[in-house]
LUMGU-706797 format. One record per atom (N, C-alpha, C): residue in three letters; x, y, z. Coordinates in steps of 0.02 Angstrom, whole numbers, padded with zeros to 5 digits, always signed. Example, Ala and Ser with C-alpha at 12.3 -4.5 7.8 and 13.67 -1.06 7.14 Angstrom:
ALA+00660-00284+00390 ALA+00615-00225+00390 ALA+00660-00165+00390 SER+00642-00112+00354 SER+00684-00053+00357 SER+00645+00002+00394 
This chain:
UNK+07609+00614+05134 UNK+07568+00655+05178 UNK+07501+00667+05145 UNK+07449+00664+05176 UNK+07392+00659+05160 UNK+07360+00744+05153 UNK+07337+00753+05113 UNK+07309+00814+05098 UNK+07257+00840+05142 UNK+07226+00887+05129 UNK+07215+00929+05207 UNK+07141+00916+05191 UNK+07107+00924+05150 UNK+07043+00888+05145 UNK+07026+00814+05142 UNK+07087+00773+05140 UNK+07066+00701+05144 UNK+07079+00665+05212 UNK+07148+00719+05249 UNK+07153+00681+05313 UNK+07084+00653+05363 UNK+07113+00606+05384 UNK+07056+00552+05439 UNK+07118+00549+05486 UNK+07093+00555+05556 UNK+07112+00569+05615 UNK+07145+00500+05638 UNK+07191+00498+05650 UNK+07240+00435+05681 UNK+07189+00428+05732 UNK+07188+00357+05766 UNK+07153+00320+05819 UNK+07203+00316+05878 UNK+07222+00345+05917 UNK+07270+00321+05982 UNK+07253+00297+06043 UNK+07253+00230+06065 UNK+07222+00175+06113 UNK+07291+00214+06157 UNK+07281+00215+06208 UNK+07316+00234+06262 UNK+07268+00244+06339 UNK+07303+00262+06389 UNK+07289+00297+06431 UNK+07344+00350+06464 UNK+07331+00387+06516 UNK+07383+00427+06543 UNK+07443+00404+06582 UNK+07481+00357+06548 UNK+07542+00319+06599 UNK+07597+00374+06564 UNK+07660+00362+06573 UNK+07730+00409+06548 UNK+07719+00363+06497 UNK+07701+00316+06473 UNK+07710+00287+06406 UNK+07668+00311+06341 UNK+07607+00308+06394 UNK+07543+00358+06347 UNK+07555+00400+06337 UNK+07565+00461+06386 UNK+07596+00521+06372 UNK+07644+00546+06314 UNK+07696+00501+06310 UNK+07746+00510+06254 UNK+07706+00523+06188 UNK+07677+00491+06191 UNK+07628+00477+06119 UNK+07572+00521+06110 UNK+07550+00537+06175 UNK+07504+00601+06163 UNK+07523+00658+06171 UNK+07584+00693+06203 UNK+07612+00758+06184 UNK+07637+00758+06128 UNK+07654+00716+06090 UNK+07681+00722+06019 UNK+07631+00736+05982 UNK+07580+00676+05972 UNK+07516+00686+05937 UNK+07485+00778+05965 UNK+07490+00803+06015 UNK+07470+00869+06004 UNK+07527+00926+05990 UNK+07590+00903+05990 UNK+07623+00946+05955 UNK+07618+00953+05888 UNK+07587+00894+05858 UNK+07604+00902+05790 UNK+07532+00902+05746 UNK+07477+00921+05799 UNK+07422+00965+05780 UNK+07407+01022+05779 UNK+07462+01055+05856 UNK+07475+01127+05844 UNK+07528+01149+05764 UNK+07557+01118+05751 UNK+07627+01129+05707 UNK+07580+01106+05635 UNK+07532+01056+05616 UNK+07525+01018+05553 UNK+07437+01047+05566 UNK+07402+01051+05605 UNK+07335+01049+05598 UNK+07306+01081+05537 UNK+07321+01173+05541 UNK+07303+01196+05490 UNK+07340+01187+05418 UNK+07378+01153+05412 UNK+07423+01149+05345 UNK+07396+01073+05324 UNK+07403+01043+05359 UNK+07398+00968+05343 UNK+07321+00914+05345 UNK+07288+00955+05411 UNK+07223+00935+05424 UNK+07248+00882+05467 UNK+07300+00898+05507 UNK+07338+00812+05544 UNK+07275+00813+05636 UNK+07267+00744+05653 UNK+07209+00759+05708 UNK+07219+00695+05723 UNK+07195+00672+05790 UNK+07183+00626+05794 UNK+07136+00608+05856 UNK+07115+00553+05852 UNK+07061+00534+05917 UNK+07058+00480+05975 UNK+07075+00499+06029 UNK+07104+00489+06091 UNK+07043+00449+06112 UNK+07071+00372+06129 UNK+07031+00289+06145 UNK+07061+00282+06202 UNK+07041+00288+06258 UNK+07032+00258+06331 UNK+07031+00201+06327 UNK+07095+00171+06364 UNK+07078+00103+06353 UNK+07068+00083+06445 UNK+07026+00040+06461 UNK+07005+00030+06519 UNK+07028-00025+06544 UNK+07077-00016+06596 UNK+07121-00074+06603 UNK+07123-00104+06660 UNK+07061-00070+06716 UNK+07036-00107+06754 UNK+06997-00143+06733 UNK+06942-00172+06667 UNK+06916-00215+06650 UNK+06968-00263+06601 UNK+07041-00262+06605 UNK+07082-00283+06554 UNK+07044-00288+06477 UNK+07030-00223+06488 UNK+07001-00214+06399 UNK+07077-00209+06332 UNK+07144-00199+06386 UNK+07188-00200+06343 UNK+07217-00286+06333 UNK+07188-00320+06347 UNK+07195-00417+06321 UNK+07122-00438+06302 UNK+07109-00383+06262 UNK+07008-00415+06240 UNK+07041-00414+06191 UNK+07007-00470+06133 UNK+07042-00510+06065 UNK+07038-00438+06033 UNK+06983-00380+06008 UNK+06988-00365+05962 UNK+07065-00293+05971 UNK+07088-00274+06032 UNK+07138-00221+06039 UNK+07227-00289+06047 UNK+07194-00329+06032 UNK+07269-00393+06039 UNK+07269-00389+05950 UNK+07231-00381+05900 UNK+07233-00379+05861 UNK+07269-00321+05828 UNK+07276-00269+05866 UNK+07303-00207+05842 UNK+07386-00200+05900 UNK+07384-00221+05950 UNK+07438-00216+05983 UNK+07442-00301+06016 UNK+07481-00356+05979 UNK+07475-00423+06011 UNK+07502-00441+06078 UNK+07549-00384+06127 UNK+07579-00368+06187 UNK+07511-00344+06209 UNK+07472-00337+06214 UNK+07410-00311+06266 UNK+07426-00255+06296 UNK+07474-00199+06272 UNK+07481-00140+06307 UNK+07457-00083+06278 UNK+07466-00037+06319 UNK+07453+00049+06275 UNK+07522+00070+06292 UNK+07532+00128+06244 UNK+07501+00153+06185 UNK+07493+00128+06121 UNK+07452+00105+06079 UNK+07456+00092+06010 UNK+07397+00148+05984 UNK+07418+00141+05912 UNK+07385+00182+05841 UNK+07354+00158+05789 UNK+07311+00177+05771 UNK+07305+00154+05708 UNK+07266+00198+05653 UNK+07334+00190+05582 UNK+07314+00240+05556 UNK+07295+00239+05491 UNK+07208+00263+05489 UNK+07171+00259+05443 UNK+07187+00293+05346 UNK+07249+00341+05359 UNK+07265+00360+05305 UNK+07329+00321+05275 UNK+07339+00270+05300 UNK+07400+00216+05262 UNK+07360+00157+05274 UNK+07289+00134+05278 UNK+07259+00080+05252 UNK+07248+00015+05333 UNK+07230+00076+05371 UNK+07262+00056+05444 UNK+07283+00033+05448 UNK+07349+00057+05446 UNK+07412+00035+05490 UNK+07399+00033+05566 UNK+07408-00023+05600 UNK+07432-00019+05657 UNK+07497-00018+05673 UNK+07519+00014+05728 UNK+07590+00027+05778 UNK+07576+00027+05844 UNK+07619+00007+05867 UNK+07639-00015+05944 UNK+07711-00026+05964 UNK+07722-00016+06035 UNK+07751+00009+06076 UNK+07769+00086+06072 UNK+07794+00092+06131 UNK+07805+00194+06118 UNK+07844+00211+06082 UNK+07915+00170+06083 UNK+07951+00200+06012 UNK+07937+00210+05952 UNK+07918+00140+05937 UNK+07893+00134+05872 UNK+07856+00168+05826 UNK+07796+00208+05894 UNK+07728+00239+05864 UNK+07791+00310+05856 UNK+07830+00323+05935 UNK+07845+00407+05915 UNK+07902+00412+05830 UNK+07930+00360+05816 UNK+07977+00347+05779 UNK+07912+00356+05680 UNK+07873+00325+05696 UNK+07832+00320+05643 UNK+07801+00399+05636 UNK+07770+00422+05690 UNK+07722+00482+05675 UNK+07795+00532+05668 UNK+07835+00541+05682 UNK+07914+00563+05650 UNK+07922+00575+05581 UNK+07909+00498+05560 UNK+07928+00473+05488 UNK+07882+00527+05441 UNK+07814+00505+05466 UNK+07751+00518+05425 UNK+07702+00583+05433 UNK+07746+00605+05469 UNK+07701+00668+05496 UNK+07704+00748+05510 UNK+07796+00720+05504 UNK+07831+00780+05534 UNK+07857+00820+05471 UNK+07828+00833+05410 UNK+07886+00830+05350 UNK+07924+00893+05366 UNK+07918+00959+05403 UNK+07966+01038+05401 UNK+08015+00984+05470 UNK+08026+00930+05490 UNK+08075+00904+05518 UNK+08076+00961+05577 UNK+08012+00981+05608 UNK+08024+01021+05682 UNK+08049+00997+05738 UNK+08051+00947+05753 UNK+08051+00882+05793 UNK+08117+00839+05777 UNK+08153+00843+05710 UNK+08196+00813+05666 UNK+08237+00826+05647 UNK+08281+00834+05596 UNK+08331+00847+05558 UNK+08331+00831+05506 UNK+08338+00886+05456 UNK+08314+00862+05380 UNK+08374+00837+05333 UNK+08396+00767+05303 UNK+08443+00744+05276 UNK+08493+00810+05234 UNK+08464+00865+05238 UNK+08513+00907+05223 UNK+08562+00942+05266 UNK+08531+00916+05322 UNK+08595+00946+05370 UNK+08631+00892+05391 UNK+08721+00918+05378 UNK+08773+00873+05363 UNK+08765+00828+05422 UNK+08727+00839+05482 UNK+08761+00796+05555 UNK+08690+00779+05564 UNK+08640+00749+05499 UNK+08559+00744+05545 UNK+08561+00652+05566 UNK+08626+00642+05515 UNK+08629+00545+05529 UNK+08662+00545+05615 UNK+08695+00588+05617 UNK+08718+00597+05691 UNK+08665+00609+05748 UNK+08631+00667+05741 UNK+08584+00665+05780 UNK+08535+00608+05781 UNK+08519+00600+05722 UNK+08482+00516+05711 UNK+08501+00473+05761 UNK+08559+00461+05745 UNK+08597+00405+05810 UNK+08581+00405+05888 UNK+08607+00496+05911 UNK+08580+00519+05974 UNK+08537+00495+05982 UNK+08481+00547+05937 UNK+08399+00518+05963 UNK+08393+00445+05994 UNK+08405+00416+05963 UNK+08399+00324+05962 UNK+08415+00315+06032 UNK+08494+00341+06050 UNK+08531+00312+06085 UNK+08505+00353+06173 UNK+08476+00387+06161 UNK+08433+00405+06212 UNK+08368+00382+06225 UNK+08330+00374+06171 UNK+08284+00341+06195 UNK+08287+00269+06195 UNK+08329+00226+06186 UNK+08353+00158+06218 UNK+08363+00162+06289 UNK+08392+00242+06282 UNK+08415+00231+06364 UNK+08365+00237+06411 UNK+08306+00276+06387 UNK+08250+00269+06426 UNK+08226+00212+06454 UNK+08197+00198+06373 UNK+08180+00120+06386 UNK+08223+00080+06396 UNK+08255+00060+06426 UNK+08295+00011+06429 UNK+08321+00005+06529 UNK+08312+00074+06532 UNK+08346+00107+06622 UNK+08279+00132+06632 UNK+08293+00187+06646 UNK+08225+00249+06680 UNK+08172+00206+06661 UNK+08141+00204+06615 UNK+08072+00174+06642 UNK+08052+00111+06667 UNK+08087+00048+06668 UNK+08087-00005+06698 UNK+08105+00012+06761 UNK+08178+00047+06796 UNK+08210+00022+06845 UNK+08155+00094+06887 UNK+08153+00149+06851 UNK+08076+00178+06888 UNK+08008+00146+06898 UNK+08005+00119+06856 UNK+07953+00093+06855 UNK+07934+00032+06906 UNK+07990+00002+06937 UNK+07994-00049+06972 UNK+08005-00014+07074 UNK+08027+00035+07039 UNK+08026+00058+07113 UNK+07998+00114+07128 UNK+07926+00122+07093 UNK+07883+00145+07128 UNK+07822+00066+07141 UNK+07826+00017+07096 UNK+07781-00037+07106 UNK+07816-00055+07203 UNK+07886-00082+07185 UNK+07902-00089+07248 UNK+07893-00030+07318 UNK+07891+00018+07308 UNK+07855+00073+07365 UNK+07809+00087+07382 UNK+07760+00083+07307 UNK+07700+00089+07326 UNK+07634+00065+07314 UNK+07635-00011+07279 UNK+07601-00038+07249 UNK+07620-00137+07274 UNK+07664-00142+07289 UNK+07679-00217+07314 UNK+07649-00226+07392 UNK+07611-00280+07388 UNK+07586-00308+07425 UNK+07609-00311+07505 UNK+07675-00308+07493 UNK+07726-00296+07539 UNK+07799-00248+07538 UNK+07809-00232+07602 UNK+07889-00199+07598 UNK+07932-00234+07595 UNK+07987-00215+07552 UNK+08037-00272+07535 UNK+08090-00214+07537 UNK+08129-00179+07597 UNK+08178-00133+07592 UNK+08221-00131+07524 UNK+08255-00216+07520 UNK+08305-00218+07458 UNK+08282-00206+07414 UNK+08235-00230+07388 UNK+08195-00213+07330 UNK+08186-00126+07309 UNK+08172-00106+07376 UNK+08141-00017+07360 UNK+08205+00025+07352 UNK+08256+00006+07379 UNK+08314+00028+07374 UNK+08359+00020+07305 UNK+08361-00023+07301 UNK+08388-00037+07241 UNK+08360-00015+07178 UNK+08297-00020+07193 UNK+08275+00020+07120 UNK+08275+00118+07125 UNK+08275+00123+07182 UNK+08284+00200+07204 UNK+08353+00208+07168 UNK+08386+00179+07182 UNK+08485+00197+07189 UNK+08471+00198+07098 UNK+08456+00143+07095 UNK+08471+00167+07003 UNK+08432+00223+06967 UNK+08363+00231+06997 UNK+08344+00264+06961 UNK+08387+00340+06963 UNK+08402+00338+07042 UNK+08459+00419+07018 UNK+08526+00384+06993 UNK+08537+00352+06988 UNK+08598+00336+06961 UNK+08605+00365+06876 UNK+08523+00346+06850 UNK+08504+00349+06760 UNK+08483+00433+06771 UNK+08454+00473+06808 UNK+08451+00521+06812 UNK+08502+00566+06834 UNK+08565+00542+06847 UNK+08631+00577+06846 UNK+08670+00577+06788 UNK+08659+00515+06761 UNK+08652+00513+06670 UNK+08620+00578+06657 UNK+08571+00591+06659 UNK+08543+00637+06629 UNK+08590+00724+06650 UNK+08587+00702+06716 UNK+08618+00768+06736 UNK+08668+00803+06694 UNK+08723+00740+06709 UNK+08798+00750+06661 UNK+08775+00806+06582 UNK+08723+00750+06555 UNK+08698+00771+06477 UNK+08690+00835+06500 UNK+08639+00860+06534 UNK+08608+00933+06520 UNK+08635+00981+06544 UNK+08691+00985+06594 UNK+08728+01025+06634 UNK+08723+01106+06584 UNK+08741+01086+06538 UNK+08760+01128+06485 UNK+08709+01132+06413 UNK+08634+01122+06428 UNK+08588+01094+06384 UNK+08540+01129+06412 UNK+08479+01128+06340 UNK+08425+01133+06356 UNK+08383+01074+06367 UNK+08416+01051+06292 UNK+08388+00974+06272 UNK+08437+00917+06260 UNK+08401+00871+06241 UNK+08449+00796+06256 UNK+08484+00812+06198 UNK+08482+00814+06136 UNK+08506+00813+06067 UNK+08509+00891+06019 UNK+08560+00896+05989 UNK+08559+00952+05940 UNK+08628+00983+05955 UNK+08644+01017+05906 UNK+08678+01065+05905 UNK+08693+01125+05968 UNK+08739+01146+06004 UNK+08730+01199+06065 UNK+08688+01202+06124 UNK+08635+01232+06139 UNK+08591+01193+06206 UNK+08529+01155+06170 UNK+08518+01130+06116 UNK+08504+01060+06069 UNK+08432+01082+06055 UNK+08414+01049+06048 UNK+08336+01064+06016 UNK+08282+00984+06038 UNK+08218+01018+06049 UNK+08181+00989+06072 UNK+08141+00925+06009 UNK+08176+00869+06027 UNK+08151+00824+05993 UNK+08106+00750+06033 UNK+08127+00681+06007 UNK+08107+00627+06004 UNK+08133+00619+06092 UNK+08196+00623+06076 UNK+08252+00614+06139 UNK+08218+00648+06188 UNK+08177+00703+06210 UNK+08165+00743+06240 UNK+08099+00709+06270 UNK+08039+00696+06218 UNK+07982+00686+06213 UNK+07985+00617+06249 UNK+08027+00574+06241 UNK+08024+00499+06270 UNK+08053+00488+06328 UNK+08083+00545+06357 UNK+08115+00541+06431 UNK+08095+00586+06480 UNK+08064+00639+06447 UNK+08056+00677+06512 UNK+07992+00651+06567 UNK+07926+00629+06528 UNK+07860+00610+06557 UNK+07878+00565+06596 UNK+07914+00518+06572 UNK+07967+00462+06665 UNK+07971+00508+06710 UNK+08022+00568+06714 UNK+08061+00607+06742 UNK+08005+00654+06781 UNK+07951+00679+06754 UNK+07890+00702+06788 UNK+07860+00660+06845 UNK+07874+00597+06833 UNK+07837+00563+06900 UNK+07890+00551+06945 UNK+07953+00571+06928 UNK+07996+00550+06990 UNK+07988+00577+07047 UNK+07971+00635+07071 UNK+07971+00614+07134 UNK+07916+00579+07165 UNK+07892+00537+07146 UNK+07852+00482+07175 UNK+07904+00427+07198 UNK+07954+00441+07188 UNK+08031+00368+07192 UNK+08076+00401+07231 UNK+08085+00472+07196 UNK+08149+00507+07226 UNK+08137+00560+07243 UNK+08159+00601+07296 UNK+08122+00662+07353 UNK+08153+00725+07299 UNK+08110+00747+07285 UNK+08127+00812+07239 UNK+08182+00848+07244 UNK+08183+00856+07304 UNK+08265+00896+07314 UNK+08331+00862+07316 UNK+08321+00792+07301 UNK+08364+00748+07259 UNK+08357+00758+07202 UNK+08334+00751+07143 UNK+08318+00784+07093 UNK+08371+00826+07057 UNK+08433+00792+07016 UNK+08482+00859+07001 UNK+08417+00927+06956 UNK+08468+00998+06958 UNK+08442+01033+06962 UNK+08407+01048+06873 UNK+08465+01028+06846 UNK+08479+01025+06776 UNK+08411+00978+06748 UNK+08403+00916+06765 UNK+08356+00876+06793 UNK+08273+00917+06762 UNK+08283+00938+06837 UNK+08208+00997+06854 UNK+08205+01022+06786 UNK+08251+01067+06781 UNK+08249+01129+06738 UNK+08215+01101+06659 UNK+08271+01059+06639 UNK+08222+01016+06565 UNK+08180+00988+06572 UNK+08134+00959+06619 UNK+08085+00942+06645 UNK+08023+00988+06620 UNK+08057+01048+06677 UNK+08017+01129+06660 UNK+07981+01139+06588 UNK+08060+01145+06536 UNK+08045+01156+06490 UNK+08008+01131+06443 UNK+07983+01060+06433 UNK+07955+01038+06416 UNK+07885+00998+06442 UNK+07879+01022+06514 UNK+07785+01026+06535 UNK+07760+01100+06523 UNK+07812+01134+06516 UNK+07771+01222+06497 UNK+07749+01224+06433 UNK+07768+01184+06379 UNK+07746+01186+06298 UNK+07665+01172+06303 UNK+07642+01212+06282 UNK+07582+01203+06262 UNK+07537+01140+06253 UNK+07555+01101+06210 UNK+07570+01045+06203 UNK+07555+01002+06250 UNK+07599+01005+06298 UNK+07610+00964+06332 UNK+07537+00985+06389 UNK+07523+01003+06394 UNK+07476+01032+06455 UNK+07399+00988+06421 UNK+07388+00983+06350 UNK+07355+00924+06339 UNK+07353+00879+06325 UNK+07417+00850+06313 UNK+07444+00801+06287 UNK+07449+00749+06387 UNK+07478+00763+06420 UNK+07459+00744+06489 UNK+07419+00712+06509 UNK+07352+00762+06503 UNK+07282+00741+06512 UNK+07250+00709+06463 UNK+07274+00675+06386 UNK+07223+00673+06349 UNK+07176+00629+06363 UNK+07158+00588+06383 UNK+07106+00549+06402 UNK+07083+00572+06473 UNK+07073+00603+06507 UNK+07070+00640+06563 UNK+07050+00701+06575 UNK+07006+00747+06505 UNK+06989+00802+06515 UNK+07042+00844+06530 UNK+07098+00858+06492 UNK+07160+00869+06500 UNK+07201+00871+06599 UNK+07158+00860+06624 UNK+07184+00857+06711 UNK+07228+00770+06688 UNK+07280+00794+06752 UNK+07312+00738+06771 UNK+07286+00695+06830 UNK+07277+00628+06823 UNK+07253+00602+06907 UNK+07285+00622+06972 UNK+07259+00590+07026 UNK+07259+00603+07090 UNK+07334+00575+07109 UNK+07362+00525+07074 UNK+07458+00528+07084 UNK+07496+00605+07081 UNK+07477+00650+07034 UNK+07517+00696+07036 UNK+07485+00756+07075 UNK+07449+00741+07128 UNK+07422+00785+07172 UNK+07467+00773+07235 UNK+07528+00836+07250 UNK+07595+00843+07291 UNK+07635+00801+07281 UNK+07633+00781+07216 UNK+07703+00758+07182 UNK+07761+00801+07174 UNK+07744+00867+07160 UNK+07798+00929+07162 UNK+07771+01007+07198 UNK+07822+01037+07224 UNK+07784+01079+07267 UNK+07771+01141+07243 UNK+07744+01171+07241 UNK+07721+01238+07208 UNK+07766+01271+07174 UNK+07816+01283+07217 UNK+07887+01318+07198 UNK+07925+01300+07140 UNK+07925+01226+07129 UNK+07964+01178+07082 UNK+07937+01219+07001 UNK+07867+01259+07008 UNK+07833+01272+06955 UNK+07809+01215+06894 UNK+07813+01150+06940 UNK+07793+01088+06883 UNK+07723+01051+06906 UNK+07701+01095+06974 UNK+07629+01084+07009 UNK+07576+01084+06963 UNK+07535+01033+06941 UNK+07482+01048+06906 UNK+07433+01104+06933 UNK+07378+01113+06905 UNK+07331+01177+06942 UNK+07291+01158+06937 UNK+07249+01167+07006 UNK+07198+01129+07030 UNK+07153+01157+07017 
């Protein structure tokens, strides 16, 4: 960990997708939590992807997939990282040392939660954000209507969000001890789960669902971490994405 007068501000190429997001509510959680102790900061790169500035040679050099989010970080000799796990799994490693976010090898069950973590956010990536991700392209972004197509990716996506249900019935959070504690698991699934009802009609939505949802767009944090490339506002997608009541309405 870099000392508080020498830190230099991580570089994070992103924009505001649920993938960006992951990476930028963390990066501001752990400026509220490390800023004054550590000098931890970092500086938020728009990447412009209507000019495919994310496949221009010199950002293929730092992420060779042409996507966001990637990092790069000037106090380990820039390091670059890419994809979302990877980066949230690294700034974890390297950033987090009071393990707020973690579990510190002294607690007997932190290889366990270790595992969790993992095994949830596989499940993200692997379900929810592809099979979401495909059926909002198919609803609202394909060239054409293709019923099977919109359906099918609808059905799963609540299918992976009844997954979720089951988990939280009895939860705050995905992982921990009793109603669990807000970690990795948390941070890499819920920002999917914020755009759902763009796929799935809110009051489909299990309730349990909503509620951890709640809890983790009300963190501080998270309210700039959302917007970071965006003057902390969210775009014009999440304008009556949720209805006032839901209390997950951005403010206009």
């Amino acid at each position: 960990m870099s000392a508080l007068s020498n830190f230099r501000p991580l570089v994070v190429f992103t924009v505001d997708t649920p993938n960006g997001q992951k990476v930028t509510n963390f990066t501001e959680e752990l400026k509220r939590a490390y800023g004054s102790k550590t000098g931890f900061n970092v500086k938020y790169r728009k990447i412009d992807m209507s000019v495919n500035e994310h496949k221009a040679d010199w950002y293929l050099k730092i992420n060779p997939n042409g996507r966001i989010p990637a990092i790069t970080d000037p106090n380990r000799g820039d390091f670059n990282v890419f994809e979302t796990a990877a980066i949230l799994l690294y700034l974890e490693q390297h950033y987090d040392p009071d393990h707020l976010f973690s579990w510190p090898s002294t607690d007997p069950k932190a290889d366990n939660y270790r595992s969790e973590v993992m095994q949830w956010m596989f499940f993200v990536h692997g379900g929810i954000g592809p099979m979401q991700g495909q059926a909002n392209h198919f609803a609202r972004a394909a060239p054409e209507k293709i019923p099977y197509a919109i359906n099918r990716y609808k059905a799963e996506t609540q299918r992976l969000y009844s997954v979720l249900d089951a988990r939280l019935k009895d939860r705050d959070y995905l992982v921990g001890e009793g109603r669990g504690k807000f970690s990795l698991a948390d941070m890499n699934g819920w920002t999917w789960c914020y755009r759902g009802p763009l796929v799935v009609p809110e009051e489909e939505i299990p309730q349990s669902v909503k509620a951890w949802i709640k809890r983790c767009w009300d963190r501080p944090a998270s309210k700039i971490g959302m917007g970071a490339t965006n003057n902390g506002k969210l775009g014009d997608w999440a304008k009556g994405a949720w209805s006032k009541e839901s209390g997950l309405a951005p403010e206009e």
